[in-house]
C-alpha positions as CSV (number, residue, x, y, z in Angstrom):
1,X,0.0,0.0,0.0
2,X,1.2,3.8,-0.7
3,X,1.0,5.5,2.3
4,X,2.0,9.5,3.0
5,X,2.8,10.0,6.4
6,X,2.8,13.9,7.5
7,X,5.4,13.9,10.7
8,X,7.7,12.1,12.0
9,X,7.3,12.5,15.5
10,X,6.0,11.0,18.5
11,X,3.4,9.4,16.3
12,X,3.8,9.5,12.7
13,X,7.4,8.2,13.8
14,X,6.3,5.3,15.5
15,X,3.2,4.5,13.0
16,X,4.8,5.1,9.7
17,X,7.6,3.3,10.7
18,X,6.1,-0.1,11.4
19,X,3.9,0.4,8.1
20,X,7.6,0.5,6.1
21,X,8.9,-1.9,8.2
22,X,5.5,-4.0,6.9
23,X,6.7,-3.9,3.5
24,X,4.6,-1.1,2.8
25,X,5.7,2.4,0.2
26,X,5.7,5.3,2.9
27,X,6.5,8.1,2.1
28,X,7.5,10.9,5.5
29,X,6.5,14.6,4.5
30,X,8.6,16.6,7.2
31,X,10.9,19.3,7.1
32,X,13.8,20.9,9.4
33,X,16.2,19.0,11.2
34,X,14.0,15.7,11.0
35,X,13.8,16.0,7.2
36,X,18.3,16.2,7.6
37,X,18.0,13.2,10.0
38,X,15.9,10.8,7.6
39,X,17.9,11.8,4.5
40,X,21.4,11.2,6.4
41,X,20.6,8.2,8.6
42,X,17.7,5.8,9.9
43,X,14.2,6.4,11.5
44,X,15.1,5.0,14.7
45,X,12.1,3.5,17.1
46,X,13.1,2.6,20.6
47,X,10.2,0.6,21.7
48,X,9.1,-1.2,24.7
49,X,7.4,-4.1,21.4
50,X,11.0,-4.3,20.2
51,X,13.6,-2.0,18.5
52,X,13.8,-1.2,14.9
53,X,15.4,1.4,12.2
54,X,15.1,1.5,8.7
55,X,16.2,3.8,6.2
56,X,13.1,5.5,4.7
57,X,11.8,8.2,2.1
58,X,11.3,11.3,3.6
59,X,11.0,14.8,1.2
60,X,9.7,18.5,2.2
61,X,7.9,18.2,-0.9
62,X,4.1,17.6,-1.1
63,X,4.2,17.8,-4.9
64,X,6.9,15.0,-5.0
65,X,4.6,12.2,-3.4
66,X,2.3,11.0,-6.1
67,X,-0.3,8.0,-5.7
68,X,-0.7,8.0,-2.3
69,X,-3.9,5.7,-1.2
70,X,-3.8,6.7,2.3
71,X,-2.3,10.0,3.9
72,X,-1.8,10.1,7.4
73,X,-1.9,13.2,9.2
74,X,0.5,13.1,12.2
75,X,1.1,16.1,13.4
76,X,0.6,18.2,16.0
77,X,-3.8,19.5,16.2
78,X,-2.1,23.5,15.6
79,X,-0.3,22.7,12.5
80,X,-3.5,20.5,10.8
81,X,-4.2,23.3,8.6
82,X,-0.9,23.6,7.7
83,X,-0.8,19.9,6.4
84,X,-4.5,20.3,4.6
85,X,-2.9,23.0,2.5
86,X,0.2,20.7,2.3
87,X,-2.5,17.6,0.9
88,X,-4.3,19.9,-1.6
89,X,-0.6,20.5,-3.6
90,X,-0.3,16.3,-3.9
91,X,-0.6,15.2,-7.3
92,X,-3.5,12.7,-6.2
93,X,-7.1,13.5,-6.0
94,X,-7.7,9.9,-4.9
95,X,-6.2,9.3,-1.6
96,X,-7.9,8.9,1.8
97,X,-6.7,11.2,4.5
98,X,-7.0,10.0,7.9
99,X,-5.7,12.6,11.3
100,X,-4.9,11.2,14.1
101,X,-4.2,13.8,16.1
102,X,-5.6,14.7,19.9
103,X,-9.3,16.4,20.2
104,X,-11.6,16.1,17.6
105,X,-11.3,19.8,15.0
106,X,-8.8,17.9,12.8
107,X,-11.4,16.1,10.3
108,X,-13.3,19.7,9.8
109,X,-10.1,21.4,9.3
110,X,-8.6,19.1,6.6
111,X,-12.4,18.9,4.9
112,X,-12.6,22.5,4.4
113,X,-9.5,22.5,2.2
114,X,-10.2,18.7,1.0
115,X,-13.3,18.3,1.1
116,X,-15.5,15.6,3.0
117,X,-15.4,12.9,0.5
118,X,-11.8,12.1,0.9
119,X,-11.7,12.8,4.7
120,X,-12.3,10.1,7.4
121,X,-11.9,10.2,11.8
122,X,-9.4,8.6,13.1
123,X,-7.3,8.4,16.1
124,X,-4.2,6.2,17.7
125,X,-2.5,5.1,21.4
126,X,0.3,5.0,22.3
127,X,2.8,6.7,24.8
128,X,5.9,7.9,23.1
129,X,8.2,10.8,22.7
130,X,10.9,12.4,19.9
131,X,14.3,11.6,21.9
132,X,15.6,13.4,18.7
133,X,14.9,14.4,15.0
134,X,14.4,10.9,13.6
135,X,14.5,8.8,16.8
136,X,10.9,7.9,18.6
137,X,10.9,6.0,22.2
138,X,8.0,4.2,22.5
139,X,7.8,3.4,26.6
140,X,4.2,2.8,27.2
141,X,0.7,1.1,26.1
142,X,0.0,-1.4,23.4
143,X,0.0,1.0,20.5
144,X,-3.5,0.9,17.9
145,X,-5.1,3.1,15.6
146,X,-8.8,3.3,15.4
147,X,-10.3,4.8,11.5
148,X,-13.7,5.1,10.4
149,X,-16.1,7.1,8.0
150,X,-17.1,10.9,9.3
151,X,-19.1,10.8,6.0
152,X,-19.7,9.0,3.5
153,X,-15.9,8.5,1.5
154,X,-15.5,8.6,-2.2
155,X,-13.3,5.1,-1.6
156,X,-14.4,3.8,1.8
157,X,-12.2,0.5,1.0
158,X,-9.1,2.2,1.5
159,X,-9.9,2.0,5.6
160,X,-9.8,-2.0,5.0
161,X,-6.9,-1.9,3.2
162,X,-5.0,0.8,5.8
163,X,-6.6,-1.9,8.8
164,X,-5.3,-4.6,7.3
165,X,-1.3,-2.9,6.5
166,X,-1.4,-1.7,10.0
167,X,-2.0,-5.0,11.2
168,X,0.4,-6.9,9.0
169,X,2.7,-4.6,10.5
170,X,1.7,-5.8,14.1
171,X,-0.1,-2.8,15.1
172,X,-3.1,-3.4,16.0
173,X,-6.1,-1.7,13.8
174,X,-9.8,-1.3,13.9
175,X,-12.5,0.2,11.5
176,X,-14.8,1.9,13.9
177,X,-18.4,1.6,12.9
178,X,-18.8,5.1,15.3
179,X,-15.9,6.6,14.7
180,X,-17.3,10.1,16.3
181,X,-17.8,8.1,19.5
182,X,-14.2,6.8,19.5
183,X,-12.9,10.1,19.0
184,X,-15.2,12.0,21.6
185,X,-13.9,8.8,24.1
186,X,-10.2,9.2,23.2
187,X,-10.6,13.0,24.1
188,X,-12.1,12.8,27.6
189,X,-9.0,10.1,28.3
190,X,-6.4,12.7,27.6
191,X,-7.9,16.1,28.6
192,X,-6.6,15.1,32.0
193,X,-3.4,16.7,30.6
194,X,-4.3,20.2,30.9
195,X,-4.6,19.9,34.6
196,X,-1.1,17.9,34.7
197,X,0.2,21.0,32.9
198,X,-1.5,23.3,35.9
199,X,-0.2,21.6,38.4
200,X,3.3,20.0,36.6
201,X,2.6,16.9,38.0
202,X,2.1,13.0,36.7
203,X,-0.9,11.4,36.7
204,X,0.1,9.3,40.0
205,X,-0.3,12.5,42.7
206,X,-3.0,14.0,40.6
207,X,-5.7,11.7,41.4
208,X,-4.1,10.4,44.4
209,X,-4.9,13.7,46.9
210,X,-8.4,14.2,47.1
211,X,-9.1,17.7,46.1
212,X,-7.3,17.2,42.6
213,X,-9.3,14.2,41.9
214,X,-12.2,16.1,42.2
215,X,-11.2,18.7,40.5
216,X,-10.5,16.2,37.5
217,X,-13.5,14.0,37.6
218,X,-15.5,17.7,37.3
219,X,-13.3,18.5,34.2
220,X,-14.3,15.1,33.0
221,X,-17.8,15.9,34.0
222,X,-18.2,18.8,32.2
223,X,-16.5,17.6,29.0
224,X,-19.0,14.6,28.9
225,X,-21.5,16.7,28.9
226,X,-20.6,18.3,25.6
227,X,-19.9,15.1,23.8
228,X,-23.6,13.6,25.0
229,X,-25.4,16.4,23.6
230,X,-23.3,15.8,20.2
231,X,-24.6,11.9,20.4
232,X,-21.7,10.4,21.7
233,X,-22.6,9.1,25.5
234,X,-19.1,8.7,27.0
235,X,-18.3,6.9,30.1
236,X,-16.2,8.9,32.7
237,X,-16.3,5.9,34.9
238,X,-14.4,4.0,32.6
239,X,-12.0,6.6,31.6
240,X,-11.0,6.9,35.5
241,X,-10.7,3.8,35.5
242,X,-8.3,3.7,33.2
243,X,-6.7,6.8,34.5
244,X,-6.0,4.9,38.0
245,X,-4.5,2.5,36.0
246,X,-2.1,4.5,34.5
247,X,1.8,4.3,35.9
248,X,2.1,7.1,38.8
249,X,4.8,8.8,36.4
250,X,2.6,9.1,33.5
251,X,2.7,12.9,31.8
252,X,0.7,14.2,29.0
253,X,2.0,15.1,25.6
254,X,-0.1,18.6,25.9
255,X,1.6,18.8,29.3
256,X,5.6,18.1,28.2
257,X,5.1,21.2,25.8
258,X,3.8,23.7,28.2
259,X,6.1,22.7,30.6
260,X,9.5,22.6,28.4
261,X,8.0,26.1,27.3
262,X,7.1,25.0,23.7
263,X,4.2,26.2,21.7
264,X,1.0,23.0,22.7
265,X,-1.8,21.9,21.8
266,X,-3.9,24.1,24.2
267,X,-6.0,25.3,21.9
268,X,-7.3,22.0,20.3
269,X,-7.6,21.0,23.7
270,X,-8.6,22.8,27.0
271,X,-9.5,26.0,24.3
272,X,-11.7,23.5,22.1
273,X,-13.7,22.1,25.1
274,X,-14.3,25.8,26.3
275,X,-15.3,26.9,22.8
276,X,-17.5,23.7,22.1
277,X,-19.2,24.4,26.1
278,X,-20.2,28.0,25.2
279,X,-21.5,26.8,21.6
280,X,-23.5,24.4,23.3
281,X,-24.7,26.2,26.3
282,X,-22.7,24.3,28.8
283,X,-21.0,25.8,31.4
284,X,-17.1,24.5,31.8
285,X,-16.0,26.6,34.4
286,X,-12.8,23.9,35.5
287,X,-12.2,24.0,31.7
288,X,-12.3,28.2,31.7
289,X,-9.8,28.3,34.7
290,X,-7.1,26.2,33.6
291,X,-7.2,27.6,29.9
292,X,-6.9,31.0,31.6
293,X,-3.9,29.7,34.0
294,X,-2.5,28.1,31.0
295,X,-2.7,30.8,27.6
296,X,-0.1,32.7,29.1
297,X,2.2,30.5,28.8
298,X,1.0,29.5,25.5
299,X,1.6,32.9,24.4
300,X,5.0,33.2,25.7
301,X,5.7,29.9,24.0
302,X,4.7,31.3,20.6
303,X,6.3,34.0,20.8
304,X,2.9,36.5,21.2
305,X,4.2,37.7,24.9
């Protein structure tokens, strides 16, 4: 299978690497020092499911990847709209994009450039990191990807044929008859995040003391909220659950940004749950204080402070 993968990183890394490792054509669209390291050396994937590198095609050149049947989008929720406008200059109309980024703005983004009939929801596990440009560590969780139809897509078949690459490449893959749901579930697991990045601790004291657990199972709360009224009747039950099962040292990808001072995903985030609340009439006021603690530093990060 032709598969584009947009990023390198924590994810696109770790994904697109185990689809060329598959014996798939992947193709890396990235730029910058990773672009340097993929050119110069191999993608290298320290993983808790076993070590690999591989040298692999990697070009900061949308027009230069031509007949791609799937394209991944793997980077970060800010620069989505960067990659849409990245897609539209490849040379095929025919492809399948699929985002698997954090929060659930991605799809809209990439349709208003793409159009619907070539977008589709998606979303993936797993708990890694960029040690460098062109090396991933994979420490955590059995890593999967979840796809589906948003819409109806022009070639719907191509989610079959990305399941079954994923999975010859022993990544575990599944076409989501509600993919919306998926998505909406995935976002109330890692919103706990944005408190980690108020309070700059793991997961492990968070909802260990008694006062920051309830202040997370209200963000939960309210967040749940919001993705019942759009249909999708999330469990927070089960997602504590599987917060308390978490290792103590666990930190969020949202939450390494802020705290290392680099520009986050805030706004696709704990800014996307406060805009969704007020579109929906539903008060997030856990939501509207930690997005206040937290644009500051947001700013600063980008450079707007």
């Amino acid at each position: 299978m032709k598969i584009a993968v947009i990023g390198a990183g924590a994810v696109g890394g770790y994904f697109g690497g185990r689809l060329a490792l598959g014996g798939n054509d992947v193709a890396f669209l990235v730029r910058g020092k990773t672009l340097e390291a993929l050119r110069s050396g191999p993608l290298r994937v320290d993983s808790v499911k076993g070590d690999f590198e591989m040298a692999v095609r990697a070009t900061d050149r949308p027009e230069e990847i031509e007949d791609a049947d799937v394209v991944l989008v793997a980077v970060k929720a800010r620069q989505v709209p960067e990659a849409a406008a990245a897609i539209d200059t490849m040379p095929s109309r025919q492809s399948v994009i699929v985002p698997l980024q954090n929060g659930m703005e991605a799809p809209e983004q990439l349709a208003a450039v793409i159009g619907w009939e070539r977008v589709a929801g998606g979303l993936c596990r797993i708990v890694s990191e960029i040690v460098d440009a062109g090396h991933i560590r994979h420490s955590w969780a059995e890593p999967s990807v979840a796809i589906g139809e948003l819409r109806p897509l022009r070639h719907k078949e191509r989610l079959e044929e990305l399941r079954d690459a994923f999975r010859t490449a022993a990544v575990r893959c599944d076409v989501e008859q509600d993919i919306k749901f998926a998505m909406w579930e995935k976002f109330l697991f890692i919103i706990w995040g944005a408190l980690g990045a108020v309070t700059r601790l793991p997961i492990g004291p968070i909802r260990r003391a008694p006062e920051s657990r309830a202040r997370l199972l209200a963000a939960l709360e309210e967040l749940a909220a919001i993705a019942r009224a759009d249909g999708a009747a999330v469990d927070v039950a089960k997602t504590m659950a599987i917060l308390d099962r978490l290792p103590e040292d666990t930190t969020a990808s949202m939450q390494r940004d802020i705290m290392a001072g680099r520009p986050s995903e805030l706004e696709a985030q704990t800014g996307a749950v406060v805009r969704f609340g007020q579109k929906a009439g539903i008060a997030t006021p856990v939501h509207d204080a930690i997005y206040a603690e937290l644009l500051p530093l947001e700013k600063r990060a980008r450079g707007l402070a």
